[in-house]
N, C-alpha and C positions, 0 to 999 in steps of 0.2 A: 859615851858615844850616843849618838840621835837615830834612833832607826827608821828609814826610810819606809813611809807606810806609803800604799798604795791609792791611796784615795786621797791624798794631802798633798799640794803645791808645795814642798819645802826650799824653794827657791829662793826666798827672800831671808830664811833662818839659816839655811845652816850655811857654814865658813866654805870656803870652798869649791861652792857649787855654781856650775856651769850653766846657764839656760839658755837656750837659742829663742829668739820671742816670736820669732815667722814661723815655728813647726811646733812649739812646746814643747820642747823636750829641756827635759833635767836632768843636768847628768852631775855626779859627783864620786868621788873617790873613797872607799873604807875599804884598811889595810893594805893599800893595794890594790884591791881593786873596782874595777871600775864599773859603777854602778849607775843605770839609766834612765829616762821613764819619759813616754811620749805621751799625751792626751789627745783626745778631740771633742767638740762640741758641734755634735751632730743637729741639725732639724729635724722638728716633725715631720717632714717631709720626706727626709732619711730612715726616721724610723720606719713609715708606714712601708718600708722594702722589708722590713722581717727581725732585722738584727741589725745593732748599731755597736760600731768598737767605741768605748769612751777610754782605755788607756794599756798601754803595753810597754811591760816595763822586765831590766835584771837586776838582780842583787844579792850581795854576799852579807851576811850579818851577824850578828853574835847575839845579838838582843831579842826577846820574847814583845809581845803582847802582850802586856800586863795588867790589862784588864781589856773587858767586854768590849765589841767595838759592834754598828751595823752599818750595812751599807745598804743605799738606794738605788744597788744594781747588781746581777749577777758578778762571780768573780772565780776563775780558774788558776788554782796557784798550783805549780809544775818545782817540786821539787827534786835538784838535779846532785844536789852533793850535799853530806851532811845527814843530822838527823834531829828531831827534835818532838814533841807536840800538836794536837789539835783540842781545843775545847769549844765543842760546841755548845754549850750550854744543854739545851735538851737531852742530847744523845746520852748523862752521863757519864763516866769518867772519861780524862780526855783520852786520846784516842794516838798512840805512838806512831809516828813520821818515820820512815827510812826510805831514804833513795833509791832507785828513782820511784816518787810517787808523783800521782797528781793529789788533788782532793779541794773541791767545790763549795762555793760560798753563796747562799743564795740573800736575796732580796731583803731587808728587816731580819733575819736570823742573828742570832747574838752570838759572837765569835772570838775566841782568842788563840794567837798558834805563834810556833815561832821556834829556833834551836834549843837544845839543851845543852849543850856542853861545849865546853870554850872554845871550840874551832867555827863553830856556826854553821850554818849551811847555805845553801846557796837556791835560788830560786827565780824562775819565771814567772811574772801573770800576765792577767790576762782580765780588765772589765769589760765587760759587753750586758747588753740588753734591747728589751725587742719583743712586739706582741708575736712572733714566731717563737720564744722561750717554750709558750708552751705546748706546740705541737712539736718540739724537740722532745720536751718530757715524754708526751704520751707516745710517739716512737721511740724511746728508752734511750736516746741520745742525750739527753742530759737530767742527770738525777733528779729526782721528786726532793732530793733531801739532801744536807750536808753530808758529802759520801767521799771515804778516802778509797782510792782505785792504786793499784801500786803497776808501775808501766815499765816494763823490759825493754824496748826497743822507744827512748826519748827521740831517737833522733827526728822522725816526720812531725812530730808535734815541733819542736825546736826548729824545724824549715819554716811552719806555718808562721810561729812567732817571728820566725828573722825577717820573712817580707812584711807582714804585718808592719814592724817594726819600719823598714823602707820605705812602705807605704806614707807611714804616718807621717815621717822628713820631708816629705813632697811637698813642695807648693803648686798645689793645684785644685781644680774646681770638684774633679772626679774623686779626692782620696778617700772621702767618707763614704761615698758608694763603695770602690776598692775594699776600704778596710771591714765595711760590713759585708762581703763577700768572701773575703778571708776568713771573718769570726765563723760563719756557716760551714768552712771547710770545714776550721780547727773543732769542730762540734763532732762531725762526721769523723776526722781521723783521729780524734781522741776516743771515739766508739769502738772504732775497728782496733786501735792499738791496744789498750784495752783489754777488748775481748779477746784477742790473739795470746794476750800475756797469761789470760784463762783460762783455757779451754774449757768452758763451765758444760755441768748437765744440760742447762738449756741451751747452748748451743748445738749442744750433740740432737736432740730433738729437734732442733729447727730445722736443721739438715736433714734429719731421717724422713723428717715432713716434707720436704722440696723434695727427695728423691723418689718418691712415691705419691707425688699427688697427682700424676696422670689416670693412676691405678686407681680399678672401679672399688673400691674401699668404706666402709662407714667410719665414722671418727673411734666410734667405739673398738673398730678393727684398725685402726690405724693406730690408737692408744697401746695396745694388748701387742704392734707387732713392735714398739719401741718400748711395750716394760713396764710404760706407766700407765694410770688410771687417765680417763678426760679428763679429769678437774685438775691434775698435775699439770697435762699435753698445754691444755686452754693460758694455765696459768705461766711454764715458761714462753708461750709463744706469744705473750703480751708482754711480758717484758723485753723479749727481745726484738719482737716486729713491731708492737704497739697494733696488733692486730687479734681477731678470733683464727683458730684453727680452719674452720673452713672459710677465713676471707684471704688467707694466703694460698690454701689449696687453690682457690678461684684464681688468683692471683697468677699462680703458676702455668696453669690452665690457657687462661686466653691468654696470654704471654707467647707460648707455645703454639696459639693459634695464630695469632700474628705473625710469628715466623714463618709457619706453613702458608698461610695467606699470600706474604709478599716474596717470597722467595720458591716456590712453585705454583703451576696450575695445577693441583691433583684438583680433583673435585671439591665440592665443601663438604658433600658427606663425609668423606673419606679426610680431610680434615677436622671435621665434630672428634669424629671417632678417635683421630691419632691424636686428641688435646683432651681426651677424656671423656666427651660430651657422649653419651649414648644416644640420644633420640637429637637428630639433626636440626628439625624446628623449634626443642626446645633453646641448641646452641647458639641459633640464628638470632635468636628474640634478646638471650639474654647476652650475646655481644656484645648489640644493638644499646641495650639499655647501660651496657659498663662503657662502651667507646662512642654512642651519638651515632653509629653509621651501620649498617647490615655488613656481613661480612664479604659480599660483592663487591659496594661502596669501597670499602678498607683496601681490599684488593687492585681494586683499580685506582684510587689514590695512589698508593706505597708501589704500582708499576711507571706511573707517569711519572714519582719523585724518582725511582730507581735508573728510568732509562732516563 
């Protein structure tokens, strides 16, 4: 049997196979079932929007990777049945597959993966790429590295893939916008799904951080009241925000000002104070300098949009 890779047109090799030549899609048959794959050939023009889909595809297989392969673009394989391998070469020994997983391919990385055992398994991708890749890393949205993630709840990633999927059947002018606005979902709901399947320590910190950061607090007491040292605090709150401790505290902050702003007149003092800000002039300035506008400005915008 020929396995269907995901970076390879095998339309014109294998027996069989189905291609429609207005949307790109390949679709063909092993044991039964039915196995597909859409591409697109996005512009530069598409890329400079962030993220671009180049292909989304299913398939059921028996057969491994048997040897090293790289690709010239990010790649998300969604393992949904089955079980098998990962080698990354770096990381290694390889690294054991059970469903449901995900687990990421990046850019030039040398890679081989694939089932082990005669039933095969079954799998989603997903290529995409896009000078936005890496302000997904540095918000923790998409790994710095070849990372297997093991995911409870497939099903929202598998909606993402299925319009995705829609999308890309389209004949029309828009799909490649579409479709790189889907890959930005499926970036975002593979985070969240994810994390959900984890409940990780940093999570638990991130949280304890948002509930407390109107409270007049030093980090060093904000550390000591969740357990951990700073350099712990700083360290899950970039992996999981792609931010420092006190730029989420801020974060929170005038967040919570803005709401007071456009959803009452209390005073601004009396708004500094209920967003954290002790001294009111200082609240005012540095607004100003995170939103472009004095907290007055903001107020009377966000009344004129409201009524």
């Amino acid at each position: 049997m020929t396995q269907h890779r995901p970076d390879l047109d095998y339309s014109d090799t294998l027996p069989g196979v189905g291609r429609c030549r207005s949307t790109g899609c390949v679709r063909h048959r092993v044991d039964g079932m039915d196995n597909w794959a859409r591409y697109l050939t996005p512009t530069q023009t598409h890329r400079s929007l962030g993220l671009v889909c180049l292909g989304v595809g299913v398939q059921t297989t028996t057969e491994a990777l048997d040897e090293d392969r790289v690709l010239d673009c990010y790649a998300a394989v969604l393992v949904t049945r089955g079980s098998g391998v990962l080698d990354s070469g770096a990381s290694g020994d390889p690294v054991q597959i059970i469903a449901p997983t995900l687990f990421w391919l990046r850019p030039g990385a040398p890679h081989s993966y694939g089932p082990n055992t005669k039933d095969g398994w079954t799998e989603s991708w997903l290529l995409f790429d896009g000078p936005a890749a890496a302000g997904y890393e540095a918000l923790g949205h998409l790994p710095a590295s070849t990372v297997v993630q093991p995911v409870h709840d497939v099903l929202p990633l598998l909606r993402v893939l299925e319009r995705l999927a829609d999308t890309c059947r389209e004949i029309d002018a828009d799909v490649d916008v579409v479709a790189g606005s889907l890959v930005h979902e499926f970036l975002v709901t593979t985070s969240r799904a994810t994390r959900r399947s984890s409940r990780s320590e940093d999570e638990r910190l991130l949280e304890g951080l948002r509930v407390e950061a109107l409270a007049d607090l030093t980090m060093q007491d904000r550390a000591a009241r969740l357990g951990v040292s700073t350099r712990q605090l700083r360290a899950a709150v970039r992996r999981c925000a792609g931010c420092t401790p006190i730029e989420l505290v801020d974060a929170v902050r005038v967040n919570r000002a803005k709401s007071l702003l456009a959803g009452s007149s209390v005073p601004i003092t009396e708004v500094a104070a209920a967003a954290g800000f002790g001294d009111p002039a200082y609240f005012s300035r540095h607004f100003r300098s995170r939103t472009g506008v004095s907290p007055r400005e903001f107020r009377a915008q966000q009344h004129r949009f409201l009524s």
